[in-house]
C-alpha positions as protocol buffer text, in pm:
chain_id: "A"
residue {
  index: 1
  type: UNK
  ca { x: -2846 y: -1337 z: 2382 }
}
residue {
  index: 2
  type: UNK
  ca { x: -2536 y: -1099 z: 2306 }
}
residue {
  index: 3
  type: UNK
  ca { x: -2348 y: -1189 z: 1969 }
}
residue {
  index: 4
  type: UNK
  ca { x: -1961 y: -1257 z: 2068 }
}
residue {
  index: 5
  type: UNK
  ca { x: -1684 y: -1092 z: 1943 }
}
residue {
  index: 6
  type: UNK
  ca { x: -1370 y: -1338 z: 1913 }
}
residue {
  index: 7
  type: UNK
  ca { x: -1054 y: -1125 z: 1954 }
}
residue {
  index: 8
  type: UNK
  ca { x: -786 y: -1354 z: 1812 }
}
residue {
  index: 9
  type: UNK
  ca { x: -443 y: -1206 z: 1945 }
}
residue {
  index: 10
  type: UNK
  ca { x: -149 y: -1394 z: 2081 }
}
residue {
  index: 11
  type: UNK
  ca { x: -2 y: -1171 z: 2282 }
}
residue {
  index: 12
  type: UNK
  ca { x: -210 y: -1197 z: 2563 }
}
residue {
  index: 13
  type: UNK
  ca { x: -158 y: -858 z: 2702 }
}
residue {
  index: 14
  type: UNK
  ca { x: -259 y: -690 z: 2423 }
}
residue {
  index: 15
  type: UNK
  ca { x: -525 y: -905 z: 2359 }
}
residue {
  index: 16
  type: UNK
  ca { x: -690 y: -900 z: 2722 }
}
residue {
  index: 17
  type: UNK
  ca { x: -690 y: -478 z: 2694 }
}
residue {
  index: 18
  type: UNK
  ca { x: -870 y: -517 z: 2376 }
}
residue {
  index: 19
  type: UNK
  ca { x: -1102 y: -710 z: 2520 }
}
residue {
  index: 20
  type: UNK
  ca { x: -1155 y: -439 z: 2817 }
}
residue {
  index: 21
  type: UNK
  ca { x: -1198 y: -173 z: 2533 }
}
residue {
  index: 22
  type: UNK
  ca { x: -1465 y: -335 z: 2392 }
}
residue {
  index: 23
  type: UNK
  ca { x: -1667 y: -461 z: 2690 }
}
residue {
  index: 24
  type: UNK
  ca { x: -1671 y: -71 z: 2777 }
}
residue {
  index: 25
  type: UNK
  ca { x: -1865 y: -40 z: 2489 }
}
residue {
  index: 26
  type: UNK
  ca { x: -2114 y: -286 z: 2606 }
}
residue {
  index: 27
  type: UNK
  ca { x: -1959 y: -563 z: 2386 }
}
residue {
  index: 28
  type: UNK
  ca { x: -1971 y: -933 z: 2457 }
}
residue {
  index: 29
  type: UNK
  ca { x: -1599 y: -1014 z: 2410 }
}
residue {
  index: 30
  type: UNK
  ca { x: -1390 y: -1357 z: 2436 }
}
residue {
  index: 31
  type: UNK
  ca { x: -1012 y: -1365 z: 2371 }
}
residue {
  index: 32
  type: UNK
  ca { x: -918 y: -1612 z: 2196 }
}
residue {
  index: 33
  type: UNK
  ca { x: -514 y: -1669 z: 2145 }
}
residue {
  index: 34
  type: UNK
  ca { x: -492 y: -1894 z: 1826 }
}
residue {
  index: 35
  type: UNK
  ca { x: -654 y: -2054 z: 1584 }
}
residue {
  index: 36
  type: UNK
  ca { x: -702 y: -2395 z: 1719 }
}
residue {
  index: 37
  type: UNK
  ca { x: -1071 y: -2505 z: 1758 }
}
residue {
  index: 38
  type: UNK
  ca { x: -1142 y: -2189 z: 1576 }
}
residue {
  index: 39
  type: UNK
  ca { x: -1452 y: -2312 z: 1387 }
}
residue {
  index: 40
  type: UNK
  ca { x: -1569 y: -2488 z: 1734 }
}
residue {
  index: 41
  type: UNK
  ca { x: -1556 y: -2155 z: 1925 }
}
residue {
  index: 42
  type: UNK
  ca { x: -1754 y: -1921 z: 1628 }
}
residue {
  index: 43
  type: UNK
  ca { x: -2028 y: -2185 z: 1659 }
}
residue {
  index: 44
  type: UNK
  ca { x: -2029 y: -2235 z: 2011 }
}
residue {
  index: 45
  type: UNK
  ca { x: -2003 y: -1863 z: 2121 }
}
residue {
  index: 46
  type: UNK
  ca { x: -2309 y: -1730 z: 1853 }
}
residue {
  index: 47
  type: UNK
  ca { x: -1978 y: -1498 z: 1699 }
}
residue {
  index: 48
  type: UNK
  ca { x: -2072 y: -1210 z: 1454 }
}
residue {
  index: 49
  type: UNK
  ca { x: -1702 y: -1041 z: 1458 }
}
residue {
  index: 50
  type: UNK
  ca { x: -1376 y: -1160 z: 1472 }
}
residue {
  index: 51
  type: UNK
  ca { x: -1042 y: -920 z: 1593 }
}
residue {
  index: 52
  type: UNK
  ca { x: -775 y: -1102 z: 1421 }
}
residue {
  index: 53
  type: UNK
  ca { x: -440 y: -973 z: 1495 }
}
residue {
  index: 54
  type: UNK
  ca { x: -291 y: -1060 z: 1193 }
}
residue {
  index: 55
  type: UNK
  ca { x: 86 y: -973 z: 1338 }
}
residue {
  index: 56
  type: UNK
  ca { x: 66 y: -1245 z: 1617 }
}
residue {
  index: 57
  type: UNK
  ca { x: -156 y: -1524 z: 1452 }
}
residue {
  index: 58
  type: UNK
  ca { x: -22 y: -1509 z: 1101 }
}
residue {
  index: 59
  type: UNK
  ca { x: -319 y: -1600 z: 862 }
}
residue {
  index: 60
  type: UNK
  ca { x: -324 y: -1682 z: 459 }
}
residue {
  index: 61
  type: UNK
  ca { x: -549 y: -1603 z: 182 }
}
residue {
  index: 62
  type: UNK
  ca { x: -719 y: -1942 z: 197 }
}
residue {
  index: 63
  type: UNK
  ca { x: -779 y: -1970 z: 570 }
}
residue {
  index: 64
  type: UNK
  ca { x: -1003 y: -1658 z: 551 }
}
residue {
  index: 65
  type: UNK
  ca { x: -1191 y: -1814 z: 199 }
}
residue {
  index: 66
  type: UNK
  ca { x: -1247 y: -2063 z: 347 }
}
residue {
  index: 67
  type: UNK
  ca { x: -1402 y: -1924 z: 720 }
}
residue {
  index: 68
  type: UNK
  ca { x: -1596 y: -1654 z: 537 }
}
residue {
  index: 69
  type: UNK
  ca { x: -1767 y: -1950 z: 303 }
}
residue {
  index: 70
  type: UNK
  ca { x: -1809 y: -2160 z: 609 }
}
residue {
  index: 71
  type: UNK
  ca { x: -1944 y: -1846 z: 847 }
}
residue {
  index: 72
  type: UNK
  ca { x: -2102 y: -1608 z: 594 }
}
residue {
  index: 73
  type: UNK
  ca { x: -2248 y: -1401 z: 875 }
}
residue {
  index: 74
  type: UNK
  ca { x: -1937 y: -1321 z: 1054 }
}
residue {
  index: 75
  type: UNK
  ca { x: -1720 y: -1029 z: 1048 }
}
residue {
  index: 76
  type: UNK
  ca { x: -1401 y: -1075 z: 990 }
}
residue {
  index: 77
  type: UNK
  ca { x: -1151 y: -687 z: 1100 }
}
residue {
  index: 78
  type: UNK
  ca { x: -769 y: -746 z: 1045 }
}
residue {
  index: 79
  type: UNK
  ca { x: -566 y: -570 z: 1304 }
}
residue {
  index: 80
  type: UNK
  ca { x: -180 y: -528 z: 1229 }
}
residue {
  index: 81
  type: UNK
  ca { x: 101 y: -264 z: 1252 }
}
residue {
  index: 82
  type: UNK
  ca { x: 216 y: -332 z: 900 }
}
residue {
  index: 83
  type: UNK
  ca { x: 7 y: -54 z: 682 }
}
residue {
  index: 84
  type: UNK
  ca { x: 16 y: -324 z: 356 }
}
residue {
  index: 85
  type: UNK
  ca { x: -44 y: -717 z: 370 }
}
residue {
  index: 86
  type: UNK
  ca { x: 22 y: -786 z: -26 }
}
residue {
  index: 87
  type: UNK
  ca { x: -11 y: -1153 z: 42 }
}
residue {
  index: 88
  type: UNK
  ca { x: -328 y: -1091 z: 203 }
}
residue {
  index: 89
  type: UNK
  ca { x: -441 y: -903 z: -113 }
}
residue {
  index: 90
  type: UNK
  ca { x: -744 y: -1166 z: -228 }
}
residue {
  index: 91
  type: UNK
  ca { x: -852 y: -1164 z: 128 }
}
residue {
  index: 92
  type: UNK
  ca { x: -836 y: -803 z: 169 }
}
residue {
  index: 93
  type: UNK
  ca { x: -1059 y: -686 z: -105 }
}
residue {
  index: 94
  type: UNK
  ca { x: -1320 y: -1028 z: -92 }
}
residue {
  index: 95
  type: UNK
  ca { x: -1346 y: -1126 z: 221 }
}
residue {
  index: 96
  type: UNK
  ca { x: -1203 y: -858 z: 489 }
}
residue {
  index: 97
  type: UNK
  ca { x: -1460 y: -602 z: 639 }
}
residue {
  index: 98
  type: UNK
  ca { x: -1210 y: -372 z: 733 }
}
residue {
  index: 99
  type: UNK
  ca { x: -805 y: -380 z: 809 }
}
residue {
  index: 100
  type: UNK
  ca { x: -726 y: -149 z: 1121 }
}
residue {
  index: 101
  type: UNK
  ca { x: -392 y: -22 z: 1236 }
}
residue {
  index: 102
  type: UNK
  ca { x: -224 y: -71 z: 1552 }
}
residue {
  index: 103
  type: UNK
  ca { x: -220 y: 119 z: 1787 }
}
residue {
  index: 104
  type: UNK
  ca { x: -547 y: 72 z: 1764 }
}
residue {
  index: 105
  type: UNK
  ca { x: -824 y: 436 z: 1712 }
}
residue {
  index: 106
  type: UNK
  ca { x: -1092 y: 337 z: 1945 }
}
residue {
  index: 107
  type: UNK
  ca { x: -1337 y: 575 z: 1729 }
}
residue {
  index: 108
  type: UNK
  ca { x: -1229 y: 392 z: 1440 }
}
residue {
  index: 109
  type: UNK
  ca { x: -1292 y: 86 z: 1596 }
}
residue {
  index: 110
  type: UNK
  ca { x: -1612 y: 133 z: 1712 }
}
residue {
  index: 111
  type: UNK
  ca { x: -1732 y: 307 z: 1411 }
}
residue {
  index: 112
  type: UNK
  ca { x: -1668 y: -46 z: 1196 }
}
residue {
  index: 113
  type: UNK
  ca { x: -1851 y: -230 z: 1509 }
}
residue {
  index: 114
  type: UNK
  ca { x: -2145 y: 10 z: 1443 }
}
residue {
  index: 115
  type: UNK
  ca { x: -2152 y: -31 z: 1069 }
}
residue {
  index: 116
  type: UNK
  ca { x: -2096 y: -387 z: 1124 }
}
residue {
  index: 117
  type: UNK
  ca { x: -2454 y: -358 z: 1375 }
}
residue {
  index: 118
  type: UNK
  ca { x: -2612 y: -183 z: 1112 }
}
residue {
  index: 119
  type: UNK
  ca { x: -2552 y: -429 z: 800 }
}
residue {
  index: 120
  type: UNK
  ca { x: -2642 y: -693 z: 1043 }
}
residue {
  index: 121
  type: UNK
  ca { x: -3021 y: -520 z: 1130 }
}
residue {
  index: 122
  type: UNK
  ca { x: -3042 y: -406 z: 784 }
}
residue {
  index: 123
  type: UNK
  ca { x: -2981 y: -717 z: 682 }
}
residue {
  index: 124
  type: UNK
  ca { x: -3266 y: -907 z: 909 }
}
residue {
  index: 125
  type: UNK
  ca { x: -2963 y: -1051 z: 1149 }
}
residue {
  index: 126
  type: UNK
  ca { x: -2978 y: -968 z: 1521 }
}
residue {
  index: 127
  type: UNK
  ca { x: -2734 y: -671 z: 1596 }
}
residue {
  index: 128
  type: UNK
  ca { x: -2386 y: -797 z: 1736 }
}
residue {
  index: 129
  type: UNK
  ca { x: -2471 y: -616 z: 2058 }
}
């Protein structure tokens, strides 16, 4: 089976063609528009990355401690048109793969997907597609 990437965005719009971006790259995507029944949905949908748009579902330092403890294997990419999150900072440099800017580089993008498929197989983990 195809590990899931959970693109977190509330802005629908914007969330759905990020979704369409990634399923051209052969991606298993599900959009997901806020946090509620987060946990439920990373267990239930085999998740190895998460697209959090960090603009339209506001997150703190502790809710990403506390998801990366709980789901060590999953990927957590901040997306966000702000270049600096200072009170993301713990978050940022522990427990953040990557932060990427919006408008969103699709080479960018799926360069940190591939790196992300190569920890995971280096690693002994299934690739995330």
């Amino acid at each position: 089976m195809k590990k899931t990437i959970l693109v977190i965005d509330a802005d629908r719009k914007q969330g759905r063609e990020l979704c369409e971006l990634l399923k051209t790259g052969h991606f298993k995507v599900i959009p997901q528009y806020s946090i509620h029944d987060l946990e439920k949905k990373i267990k239930d949908t085999e998740c190895r990355v998460i697209l959090w748009d960090i603009d339209t579902v506001p997150v703190d330092n502790r809710t990403v401690r506390e998801l990366t403890r709980k789901f060590p294997a999953v990927y957590l990419l901040c997306l966000s048109k702000q270049p600096l999150h200072p009170e993301l900072k713990d978050a940022i440099s522990h427990h953040i793969y990557a932060c990427l800017n919006r408008p969103i580089d699709t080479d960018e993008l799926f360069y940190w997907l591939r790196s992300i498929g190569e920890n995971q197989s280096n690693s002994g983990t299934t690739s995330c597609h």
